[in-house]
Every structure is written in C-alpha cells, then in structure tokens.
PyMOL Python script that loads the backbone (N, CA, C, O; Angstrom):
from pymol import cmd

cmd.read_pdbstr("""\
ATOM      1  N   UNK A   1      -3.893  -4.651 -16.097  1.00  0.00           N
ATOM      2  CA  UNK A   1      -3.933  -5.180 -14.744  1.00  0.00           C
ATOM      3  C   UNK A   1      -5.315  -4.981 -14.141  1.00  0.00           C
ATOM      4  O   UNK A   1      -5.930  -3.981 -14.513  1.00  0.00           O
ATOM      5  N   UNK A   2      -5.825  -5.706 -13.356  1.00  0.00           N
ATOM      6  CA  UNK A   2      -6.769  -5.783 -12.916  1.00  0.00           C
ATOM      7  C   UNK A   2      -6.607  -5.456 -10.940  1.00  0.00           C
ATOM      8  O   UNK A   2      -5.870  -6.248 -10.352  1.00  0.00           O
ATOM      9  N   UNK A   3      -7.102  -4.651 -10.322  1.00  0.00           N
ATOM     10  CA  UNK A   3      -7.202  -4.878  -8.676  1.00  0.00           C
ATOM     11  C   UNK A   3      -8.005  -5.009  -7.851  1.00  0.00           C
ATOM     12  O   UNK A   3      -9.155  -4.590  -7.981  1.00  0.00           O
ATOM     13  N   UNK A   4      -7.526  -5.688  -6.711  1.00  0.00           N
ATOM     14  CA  UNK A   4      -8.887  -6.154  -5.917  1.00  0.00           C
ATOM     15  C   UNK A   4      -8.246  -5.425  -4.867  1.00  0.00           C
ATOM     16  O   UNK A   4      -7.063  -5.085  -4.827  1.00  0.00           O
ATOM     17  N   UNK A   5      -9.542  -5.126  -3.644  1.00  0.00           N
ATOM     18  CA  UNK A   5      -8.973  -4.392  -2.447  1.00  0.00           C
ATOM     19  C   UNK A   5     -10.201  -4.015  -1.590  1.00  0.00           C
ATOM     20  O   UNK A   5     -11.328  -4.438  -1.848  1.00  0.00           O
ATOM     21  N   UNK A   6      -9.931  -3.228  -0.599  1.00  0.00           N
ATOM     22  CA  UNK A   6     -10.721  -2.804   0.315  1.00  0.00           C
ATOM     23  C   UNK A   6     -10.389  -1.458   0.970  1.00  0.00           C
ATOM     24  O   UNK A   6      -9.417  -0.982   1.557  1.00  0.00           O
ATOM     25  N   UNK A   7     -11.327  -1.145   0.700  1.00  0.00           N
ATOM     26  CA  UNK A   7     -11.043   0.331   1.629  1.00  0.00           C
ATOM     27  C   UNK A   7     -11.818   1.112   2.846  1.00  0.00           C
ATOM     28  O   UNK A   7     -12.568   2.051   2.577  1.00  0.00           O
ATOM     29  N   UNK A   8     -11.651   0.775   3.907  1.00  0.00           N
ATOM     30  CA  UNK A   8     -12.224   0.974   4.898  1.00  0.00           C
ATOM     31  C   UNK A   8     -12.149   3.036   5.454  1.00  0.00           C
ATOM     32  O   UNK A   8     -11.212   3.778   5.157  1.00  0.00           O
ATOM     33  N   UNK A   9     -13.099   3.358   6.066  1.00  0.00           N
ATOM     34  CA  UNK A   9     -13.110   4.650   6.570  1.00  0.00           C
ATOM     35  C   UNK A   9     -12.303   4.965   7.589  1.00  0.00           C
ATOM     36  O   UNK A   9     -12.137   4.037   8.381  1.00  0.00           O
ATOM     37  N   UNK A  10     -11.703   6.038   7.852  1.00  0.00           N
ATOM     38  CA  UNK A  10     -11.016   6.143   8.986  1.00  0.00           C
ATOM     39  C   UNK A  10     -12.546   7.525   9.790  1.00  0.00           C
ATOM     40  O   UNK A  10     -13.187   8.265   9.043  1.00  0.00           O
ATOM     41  N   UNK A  11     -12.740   7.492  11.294  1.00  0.00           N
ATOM     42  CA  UNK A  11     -13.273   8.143  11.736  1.00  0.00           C
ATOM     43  C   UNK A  11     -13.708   9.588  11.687  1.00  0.00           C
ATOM     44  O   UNK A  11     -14.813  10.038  11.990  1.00  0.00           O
ATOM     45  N   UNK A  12     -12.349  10.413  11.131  1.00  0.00           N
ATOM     46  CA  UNK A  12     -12.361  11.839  10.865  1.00  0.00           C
ATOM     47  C   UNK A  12     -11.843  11.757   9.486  1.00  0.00           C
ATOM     48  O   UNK A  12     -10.860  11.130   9.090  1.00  0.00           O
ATOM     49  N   UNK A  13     -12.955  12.753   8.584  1.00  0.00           N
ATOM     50  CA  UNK A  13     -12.277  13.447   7.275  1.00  0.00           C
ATOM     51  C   UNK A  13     -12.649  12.315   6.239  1.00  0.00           C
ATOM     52  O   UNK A  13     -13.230  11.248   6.435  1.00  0.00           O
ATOM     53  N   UNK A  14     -12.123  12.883   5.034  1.00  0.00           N
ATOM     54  CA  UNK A  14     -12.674  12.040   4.096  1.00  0.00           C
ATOM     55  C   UNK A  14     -11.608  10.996   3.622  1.00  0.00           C
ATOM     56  O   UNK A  14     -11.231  10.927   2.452  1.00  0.00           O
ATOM     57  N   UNK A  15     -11.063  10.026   4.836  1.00  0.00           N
ATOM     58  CA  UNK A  15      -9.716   9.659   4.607  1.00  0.00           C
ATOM     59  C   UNK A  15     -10.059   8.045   4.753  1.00  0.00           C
ATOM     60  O   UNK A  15     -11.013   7.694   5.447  1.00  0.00           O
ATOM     61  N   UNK A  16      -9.328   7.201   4.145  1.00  0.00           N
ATOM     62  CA  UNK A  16      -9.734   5.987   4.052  1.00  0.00           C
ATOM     63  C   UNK A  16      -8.090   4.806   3.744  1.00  0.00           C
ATOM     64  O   UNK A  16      -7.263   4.736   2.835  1.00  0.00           O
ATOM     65  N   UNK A  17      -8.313   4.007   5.167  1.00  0.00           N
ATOM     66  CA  UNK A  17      -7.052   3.100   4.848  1.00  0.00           C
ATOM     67  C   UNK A  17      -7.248   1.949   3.769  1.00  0.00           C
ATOM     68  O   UNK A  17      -8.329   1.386   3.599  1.00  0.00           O
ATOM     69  N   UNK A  18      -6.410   1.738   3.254  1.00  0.00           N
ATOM     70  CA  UNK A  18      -6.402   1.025   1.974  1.00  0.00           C
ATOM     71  C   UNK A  18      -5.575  -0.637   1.862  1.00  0.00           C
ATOM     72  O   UNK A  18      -4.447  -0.923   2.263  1.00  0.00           O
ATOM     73  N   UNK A  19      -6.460  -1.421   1.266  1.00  0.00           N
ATOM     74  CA  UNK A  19      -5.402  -2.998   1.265  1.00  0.00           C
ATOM     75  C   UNK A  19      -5.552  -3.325  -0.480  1.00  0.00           C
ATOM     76  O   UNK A  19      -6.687  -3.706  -0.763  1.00  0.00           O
ATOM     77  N   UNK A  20      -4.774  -3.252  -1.449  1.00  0.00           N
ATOM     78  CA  UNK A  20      -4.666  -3.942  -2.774  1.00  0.00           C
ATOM     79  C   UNK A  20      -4.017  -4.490  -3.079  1.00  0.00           C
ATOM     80  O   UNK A  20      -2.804  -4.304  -2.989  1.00  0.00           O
ATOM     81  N   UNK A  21      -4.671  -5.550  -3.652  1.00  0.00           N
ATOM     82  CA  UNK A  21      -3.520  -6.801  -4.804  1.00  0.00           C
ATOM     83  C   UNK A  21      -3.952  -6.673  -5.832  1.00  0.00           C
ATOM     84  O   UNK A  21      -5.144  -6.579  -6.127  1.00  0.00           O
ATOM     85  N   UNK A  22      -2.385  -6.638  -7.016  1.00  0.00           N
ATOM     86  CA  UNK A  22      -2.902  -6.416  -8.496  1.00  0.00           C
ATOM     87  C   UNK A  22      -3.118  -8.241  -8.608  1.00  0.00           C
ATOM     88  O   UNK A  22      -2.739  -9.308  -8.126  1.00  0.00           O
ATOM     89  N   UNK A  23      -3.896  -7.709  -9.488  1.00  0.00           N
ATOM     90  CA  UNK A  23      -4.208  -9.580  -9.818  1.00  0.00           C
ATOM     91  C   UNK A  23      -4.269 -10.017 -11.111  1.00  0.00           C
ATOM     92  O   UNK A  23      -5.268 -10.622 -11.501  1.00  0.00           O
ATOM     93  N   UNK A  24      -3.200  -9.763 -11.942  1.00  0.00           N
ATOM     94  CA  UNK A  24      -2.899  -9.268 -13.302  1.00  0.00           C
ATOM     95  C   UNK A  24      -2.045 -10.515 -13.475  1.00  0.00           C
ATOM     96  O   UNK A  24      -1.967 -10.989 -14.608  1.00  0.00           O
ATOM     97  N   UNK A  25      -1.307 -11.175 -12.331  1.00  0.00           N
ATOM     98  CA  UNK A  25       0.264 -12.313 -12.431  1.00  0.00           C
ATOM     99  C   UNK A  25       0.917 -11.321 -13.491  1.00  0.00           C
ATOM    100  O   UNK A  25       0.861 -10.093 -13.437  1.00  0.00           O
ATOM    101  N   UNK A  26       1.630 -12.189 -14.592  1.00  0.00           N
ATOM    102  CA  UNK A  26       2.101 -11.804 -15.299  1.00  0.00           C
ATOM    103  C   UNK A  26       2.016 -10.490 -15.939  1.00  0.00           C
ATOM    104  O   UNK A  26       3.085  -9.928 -16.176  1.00  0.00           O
ATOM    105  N   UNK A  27       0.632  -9.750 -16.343  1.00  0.00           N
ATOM    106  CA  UNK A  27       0.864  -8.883 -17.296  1.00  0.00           C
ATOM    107  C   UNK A  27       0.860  -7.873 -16.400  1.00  0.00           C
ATOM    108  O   UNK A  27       0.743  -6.843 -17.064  1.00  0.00           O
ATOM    109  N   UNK A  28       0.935  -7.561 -15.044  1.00  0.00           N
ATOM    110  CA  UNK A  28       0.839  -6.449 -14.106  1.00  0.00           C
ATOM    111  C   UNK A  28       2.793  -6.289 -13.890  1.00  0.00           C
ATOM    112  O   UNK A  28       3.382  -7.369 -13.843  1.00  0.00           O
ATOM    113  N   UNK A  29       3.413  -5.372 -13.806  1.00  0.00           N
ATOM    114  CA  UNK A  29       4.552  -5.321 -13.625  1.00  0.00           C
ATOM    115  C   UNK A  29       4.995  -5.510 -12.358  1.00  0.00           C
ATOM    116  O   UNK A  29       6.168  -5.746 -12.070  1.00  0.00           O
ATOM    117  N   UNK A  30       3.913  -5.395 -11.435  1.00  0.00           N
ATOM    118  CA  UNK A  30       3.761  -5.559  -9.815  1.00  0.00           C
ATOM    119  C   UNK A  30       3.806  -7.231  -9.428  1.00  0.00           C
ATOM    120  O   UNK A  30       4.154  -7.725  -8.356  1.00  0.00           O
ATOM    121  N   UNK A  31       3.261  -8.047 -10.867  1.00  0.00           N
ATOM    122  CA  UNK A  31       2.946  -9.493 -10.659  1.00  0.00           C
ATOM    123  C   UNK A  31       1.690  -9.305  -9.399  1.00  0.00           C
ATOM    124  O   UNK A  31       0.914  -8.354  -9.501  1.00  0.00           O
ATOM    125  N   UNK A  32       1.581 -10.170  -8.363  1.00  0.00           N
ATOM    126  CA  UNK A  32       0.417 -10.203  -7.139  1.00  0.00           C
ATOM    127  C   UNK A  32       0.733  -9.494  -6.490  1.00  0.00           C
ATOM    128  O   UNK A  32       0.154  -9.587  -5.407  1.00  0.00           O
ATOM    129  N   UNK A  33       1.824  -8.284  -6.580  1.00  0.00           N
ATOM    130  CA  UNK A  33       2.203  -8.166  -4.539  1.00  0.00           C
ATOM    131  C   UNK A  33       0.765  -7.279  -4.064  1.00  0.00           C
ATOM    132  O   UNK A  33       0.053  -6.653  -4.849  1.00  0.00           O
ATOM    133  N   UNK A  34       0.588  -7.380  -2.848  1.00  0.00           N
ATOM    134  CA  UNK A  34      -0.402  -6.432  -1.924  1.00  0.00           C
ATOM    135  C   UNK A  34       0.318  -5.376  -1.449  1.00  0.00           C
ATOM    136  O   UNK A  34       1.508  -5.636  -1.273  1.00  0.00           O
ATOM    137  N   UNK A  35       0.075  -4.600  -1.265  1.00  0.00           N
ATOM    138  CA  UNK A  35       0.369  -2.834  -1.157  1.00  0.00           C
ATOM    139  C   UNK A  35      -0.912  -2.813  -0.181  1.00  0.00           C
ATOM    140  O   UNK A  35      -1.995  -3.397  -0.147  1.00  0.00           O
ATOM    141  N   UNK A  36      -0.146  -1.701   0.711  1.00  0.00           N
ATOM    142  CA  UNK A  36      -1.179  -1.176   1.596  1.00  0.00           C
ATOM    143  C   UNK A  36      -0.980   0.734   1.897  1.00  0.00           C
ATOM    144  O   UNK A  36       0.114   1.269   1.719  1.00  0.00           O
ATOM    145  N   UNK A  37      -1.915   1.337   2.243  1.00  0.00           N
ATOM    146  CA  UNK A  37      -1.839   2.934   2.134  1.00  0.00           C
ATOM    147  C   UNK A  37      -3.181   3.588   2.668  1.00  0.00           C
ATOM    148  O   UNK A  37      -4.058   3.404   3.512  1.00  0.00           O
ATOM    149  N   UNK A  38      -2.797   4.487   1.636  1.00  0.00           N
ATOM    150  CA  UNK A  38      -3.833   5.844   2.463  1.00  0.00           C
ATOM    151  C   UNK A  38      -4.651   6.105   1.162  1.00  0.00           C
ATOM    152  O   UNK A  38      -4.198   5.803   0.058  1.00  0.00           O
ATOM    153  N   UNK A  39      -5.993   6.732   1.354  1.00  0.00           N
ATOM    154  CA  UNK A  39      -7.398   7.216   0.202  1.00  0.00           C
ATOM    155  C   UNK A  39      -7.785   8.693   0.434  1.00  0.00           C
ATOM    156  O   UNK A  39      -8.357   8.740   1.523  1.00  0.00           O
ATOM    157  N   UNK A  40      -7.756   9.196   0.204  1.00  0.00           N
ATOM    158  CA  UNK A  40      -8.492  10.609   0.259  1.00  0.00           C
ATOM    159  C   UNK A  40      -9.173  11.035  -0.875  1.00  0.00           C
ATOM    160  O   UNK A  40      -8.767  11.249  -2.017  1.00  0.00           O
ATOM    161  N   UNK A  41     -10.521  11.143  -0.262  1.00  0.00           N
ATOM    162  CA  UNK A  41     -12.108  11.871  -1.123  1.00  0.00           C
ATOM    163  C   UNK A  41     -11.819  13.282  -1.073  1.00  0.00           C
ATOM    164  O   UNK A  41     -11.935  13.918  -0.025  1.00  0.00           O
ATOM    165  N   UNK A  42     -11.438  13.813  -2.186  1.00  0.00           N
ATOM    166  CA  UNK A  42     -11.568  15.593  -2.037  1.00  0.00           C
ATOM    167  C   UNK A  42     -13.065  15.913  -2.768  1.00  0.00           C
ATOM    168  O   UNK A  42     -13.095  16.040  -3.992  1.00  0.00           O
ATOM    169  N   UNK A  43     -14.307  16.036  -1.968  1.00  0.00           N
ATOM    170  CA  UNK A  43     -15.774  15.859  -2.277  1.00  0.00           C
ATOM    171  C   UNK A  43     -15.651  17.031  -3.413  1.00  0.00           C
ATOM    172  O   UNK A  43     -15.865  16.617  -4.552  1.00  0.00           O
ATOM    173  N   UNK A  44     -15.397  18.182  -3.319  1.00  0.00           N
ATOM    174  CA  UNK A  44     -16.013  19.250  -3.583  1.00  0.00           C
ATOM    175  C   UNK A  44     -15.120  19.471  -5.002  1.00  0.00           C
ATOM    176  O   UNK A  44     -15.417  20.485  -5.634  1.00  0.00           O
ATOM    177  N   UNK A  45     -13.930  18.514  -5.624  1.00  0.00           N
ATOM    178  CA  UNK A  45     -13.351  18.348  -6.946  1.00  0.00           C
ATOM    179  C   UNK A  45     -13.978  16.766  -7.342  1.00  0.00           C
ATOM    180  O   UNK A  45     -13.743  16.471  -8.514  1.00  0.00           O
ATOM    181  N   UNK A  46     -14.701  15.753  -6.589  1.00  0.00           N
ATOM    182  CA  UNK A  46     -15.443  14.677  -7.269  1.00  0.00           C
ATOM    183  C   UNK A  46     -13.653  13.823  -6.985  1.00  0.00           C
ATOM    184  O   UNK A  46     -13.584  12.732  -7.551  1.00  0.00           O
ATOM    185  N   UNK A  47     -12.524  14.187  -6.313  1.00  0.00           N
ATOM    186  CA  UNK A  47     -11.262  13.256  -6.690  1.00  0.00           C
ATOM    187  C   UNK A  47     -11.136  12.869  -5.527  1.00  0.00           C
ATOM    188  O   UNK A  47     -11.175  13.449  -4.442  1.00  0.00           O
ATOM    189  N   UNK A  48     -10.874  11.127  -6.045  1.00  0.00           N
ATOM    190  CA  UNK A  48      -9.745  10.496  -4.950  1.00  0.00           C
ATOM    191  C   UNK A  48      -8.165  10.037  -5.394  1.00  0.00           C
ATOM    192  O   UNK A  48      -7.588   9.510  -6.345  1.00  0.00           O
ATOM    193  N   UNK A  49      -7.957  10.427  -4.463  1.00  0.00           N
ATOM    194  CA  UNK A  49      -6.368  10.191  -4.403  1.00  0.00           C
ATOM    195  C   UNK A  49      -5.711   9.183  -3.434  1.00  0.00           C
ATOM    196  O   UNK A  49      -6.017   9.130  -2.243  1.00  0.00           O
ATOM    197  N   UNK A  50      -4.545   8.173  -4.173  1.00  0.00           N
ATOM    198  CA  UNK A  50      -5.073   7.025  -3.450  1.00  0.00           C
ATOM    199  C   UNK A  50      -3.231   6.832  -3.349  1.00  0.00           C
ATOM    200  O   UNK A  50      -2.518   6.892  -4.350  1.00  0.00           O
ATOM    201  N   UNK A  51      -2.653   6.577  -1.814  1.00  0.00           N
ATOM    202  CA  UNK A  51      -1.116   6.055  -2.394  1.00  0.00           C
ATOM    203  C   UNK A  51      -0.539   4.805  -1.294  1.00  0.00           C
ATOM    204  O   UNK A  51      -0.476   4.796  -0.064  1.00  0.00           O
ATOM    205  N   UNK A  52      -0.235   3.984  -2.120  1.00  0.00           N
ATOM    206  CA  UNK A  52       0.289   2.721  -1.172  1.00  0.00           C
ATOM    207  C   UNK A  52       1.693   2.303  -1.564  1.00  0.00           C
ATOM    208  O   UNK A  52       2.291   2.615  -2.593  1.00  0.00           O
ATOM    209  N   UNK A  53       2.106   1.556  -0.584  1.00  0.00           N
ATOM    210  CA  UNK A  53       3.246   0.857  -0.712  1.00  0.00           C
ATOM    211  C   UNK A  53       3.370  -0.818  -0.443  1.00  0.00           C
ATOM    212  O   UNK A  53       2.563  -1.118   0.437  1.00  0.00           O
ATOM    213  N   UNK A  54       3.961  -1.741  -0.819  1.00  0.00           N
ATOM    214  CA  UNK A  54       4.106  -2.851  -0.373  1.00  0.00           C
ATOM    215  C   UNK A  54       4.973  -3.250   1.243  1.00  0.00           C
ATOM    216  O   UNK A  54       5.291  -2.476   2.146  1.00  0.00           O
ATOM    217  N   UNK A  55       5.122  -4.389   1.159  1.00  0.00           N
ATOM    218  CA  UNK A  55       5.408  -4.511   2.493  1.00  0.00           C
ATOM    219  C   UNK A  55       7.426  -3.820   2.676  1.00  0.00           C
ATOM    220  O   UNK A  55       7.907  -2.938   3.388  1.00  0.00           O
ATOM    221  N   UNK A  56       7.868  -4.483   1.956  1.00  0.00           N
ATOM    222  CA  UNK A  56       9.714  -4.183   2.438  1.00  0.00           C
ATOM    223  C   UNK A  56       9.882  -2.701   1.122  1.00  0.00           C
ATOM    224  O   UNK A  56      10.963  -2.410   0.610  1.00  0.00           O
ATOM    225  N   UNK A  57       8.447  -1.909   0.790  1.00  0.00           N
ATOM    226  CA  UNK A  57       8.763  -0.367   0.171  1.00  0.00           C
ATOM    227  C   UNK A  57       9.321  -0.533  -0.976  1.00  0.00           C
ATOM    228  O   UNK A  57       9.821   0.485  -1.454  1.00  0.00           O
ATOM    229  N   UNK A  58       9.404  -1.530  -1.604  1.00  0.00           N
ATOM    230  CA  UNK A  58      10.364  -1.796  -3.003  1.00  0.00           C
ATOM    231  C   UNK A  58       9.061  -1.136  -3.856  1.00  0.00           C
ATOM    232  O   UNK A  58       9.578  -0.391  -4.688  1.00  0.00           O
ATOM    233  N   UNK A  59       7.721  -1.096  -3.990  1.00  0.00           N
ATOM    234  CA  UNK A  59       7.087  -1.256  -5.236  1.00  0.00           C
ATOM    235  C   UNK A  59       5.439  -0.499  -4.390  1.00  0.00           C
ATOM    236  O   UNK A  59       5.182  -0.636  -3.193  1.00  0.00           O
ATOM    237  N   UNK A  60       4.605   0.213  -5.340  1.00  0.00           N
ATOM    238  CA  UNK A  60       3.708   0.655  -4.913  1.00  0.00           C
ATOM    239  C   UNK A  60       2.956   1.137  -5.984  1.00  0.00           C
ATOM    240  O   UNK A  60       3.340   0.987  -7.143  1.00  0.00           O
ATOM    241  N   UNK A  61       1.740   1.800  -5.646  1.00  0.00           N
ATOM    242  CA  UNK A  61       0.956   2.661  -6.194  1.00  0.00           C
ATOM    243  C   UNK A  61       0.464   3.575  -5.884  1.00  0.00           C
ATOM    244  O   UNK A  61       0.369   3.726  -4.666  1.00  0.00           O
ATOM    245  N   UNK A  62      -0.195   4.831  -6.919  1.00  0.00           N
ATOM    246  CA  UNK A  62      -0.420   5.860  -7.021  1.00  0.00           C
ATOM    247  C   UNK A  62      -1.654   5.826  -7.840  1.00  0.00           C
ATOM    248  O   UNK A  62      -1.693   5.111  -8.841  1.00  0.00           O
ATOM    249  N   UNK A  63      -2.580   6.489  -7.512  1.00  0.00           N
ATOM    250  CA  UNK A  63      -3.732   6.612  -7.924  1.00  0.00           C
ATOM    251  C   UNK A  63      -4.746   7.961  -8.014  1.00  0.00           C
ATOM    252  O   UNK A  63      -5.372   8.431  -7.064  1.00  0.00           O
ATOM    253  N   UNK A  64      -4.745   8.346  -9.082  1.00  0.00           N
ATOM    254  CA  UNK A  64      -5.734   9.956  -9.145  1.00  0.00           C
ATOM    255  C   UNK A  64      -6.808   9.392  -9.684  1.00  0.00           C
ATOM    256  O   UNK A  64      -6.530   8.633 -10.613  1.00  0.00           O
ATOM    257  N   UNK A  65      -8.574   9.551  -9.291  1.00  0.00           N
ATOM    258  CA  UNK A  65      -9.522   9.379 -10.166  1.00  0.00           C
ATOM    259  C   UNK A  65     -10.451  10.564  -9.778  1.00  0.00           C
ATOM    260  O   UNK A  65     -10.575  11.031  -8.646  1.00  0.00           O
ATOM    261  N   UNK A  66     -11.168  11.026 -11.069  1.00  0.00           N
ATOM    262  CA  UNK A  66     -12.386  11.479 -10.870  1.00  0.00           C
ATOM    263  C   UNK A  66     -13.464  11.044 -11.186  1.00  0.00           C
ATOM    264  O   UNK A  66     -13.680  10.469 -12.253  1.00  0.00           O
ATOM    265  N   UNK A  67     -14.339  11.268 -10.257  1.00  0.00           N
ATOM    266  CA  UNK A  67     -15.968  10.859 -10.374  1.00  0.00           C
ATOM    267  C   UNK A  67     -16.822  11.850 -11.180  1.00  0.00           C
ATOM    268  O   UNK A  67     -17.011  13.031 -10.886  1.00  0.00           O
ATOM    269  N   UNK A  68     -17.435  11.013 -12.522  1.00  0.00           N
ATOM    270  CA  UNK A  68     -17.840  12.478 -13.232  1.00  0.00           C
ATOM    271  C   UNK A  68     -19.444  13.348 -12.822  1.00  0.00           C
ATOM    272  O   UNK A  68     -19.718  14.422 -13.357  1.00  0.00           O
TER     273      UNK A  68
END
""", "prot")
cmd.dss("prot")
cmd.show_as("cartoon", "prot")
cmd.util.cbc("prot")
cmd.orient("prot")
C-alpha cells in the first residue's frame, strides 16, 4: 500500500493532526478510505507515533516509526 496525507502542527508539544488516504485500491485492505488522527514526535527516542481512524470508526491506522 502506498499513503498520501498531511500533517499539520498543533501549537503546543510535539503533536501533529493528521489526514491519510491509502492509495493502494485494491491491494490495500483499507481499499481508498481517508482516516483522520493524531502524530506524536517523541524527539529524544527519534519516534513518531501516529493513530487514526476513518470517518463511521469501522477501520484505521496505527503507525510506529523511527528516524535513524
């Protein structure tokens, strides 16, 4: 699957609101839906942690990455 999105800053903290669509159609199990959520930069482990939901909560994502 492939995703597209945006993630904008929120004012305080290392916190960031989130908009994604998988854009996979078929081979994504999500197909297109858009999910929307929350980002958090934990600076001082290099991780973001990322968790959304779609619109009527049926289907979402979860996301751990580190920056090496």
């Amino acid at each position: 699957c492939q995703f597209l999105g945006v993630a904008v800053p929120r004012a305080k903290g290392n916190l960031y609101d989130l908009s994604v669509v998988a854009s996979g159609g078929g081979a994504c199990s999500s197909g297109t839906s858009a999910v929307t959520g929350i980002g958090y930069f934990d600076a001082s482990a290099k991780r973001l942690h990322v968790a959304a939901l779609n619109k009527s909560r049926s289907n979402g994502l979860i996301f751990v990455g580190v920056k090496p």
